[in-house]
N, C-alpha and C positions, 0 to 999 in steps of 0.2 A: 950908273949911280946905284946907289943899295936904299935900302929901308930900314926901318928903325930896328928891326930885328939883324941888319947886315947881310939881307940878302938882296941879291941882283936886282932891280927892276926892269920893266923892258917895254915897251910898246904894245900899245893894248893889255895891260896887266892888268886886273883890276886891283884897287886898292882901299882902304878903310884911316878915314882922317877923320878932325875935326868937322865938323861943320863951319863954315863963315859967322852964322849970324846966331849961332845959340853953344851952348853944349854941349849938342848929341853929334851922335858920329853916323859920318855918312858913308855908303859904298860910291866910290866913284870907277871911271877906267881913264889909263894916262895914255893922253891925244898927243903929246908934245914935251920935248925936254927943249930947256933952256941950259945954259953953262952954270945957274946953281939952283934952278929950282924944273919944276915937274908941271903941267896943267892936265889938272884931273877937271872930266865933263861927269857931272852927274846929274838926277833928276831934281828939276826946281821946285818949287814948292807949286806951281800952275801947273796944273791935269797937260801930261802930254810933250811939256818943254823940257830942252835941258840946258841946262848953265853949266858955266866951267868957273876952275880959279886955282890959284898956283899956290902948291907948298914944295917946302924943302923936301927931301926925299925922305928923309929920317921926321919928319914927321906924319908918314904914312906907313901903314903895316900892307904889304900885299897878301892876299888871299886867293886861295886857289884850293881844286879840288870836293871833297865834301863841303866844308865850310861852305865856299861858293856857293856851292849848287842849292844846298839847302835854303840859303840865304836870297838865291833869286825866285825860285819856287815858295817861299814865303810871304804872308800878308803883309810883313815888319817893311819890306822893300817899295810898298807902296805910298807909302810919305816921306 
């Protein structure tokens, strides 16, 4: 499957979606392909859990690299 920029995705990738329940975009990583969509587990809003939930693959950008890294190493990844 590819992302919204057309590239590859793959198992354990992390990726950058929507959120479910607001606006903002979350860092998730993909657990699982289906035949048309992707589940990405990311952090839930409760200290410590994680939730999951499926998008289409083009609507997720993967992210890898600096970006990444910076972005786990950041305060921003804490909500």
């Amino acid at each position: 499957m590819k992302d919204f920029l057309n590239r590859e995705v793959a198992l354990d990738d992390y990726v950058i979606f929507k959120s479910p329940y607001s606006a903002s975009l979350k860092l998730g990583k993909i657990i699982k392909f289906t035949p048309q969509y992707i589940r990405v587990e990311y952090p839930s809003w409760r200290e410590g859990e994680m939730t999951s939930t499926t998008r289409r693959s083009t609507e997720c950008v993967k992210v890898e690299g600096p970006d990444l890294t910076f972005f786990l190493l950041s305060k921003q990844n804490l909500s």
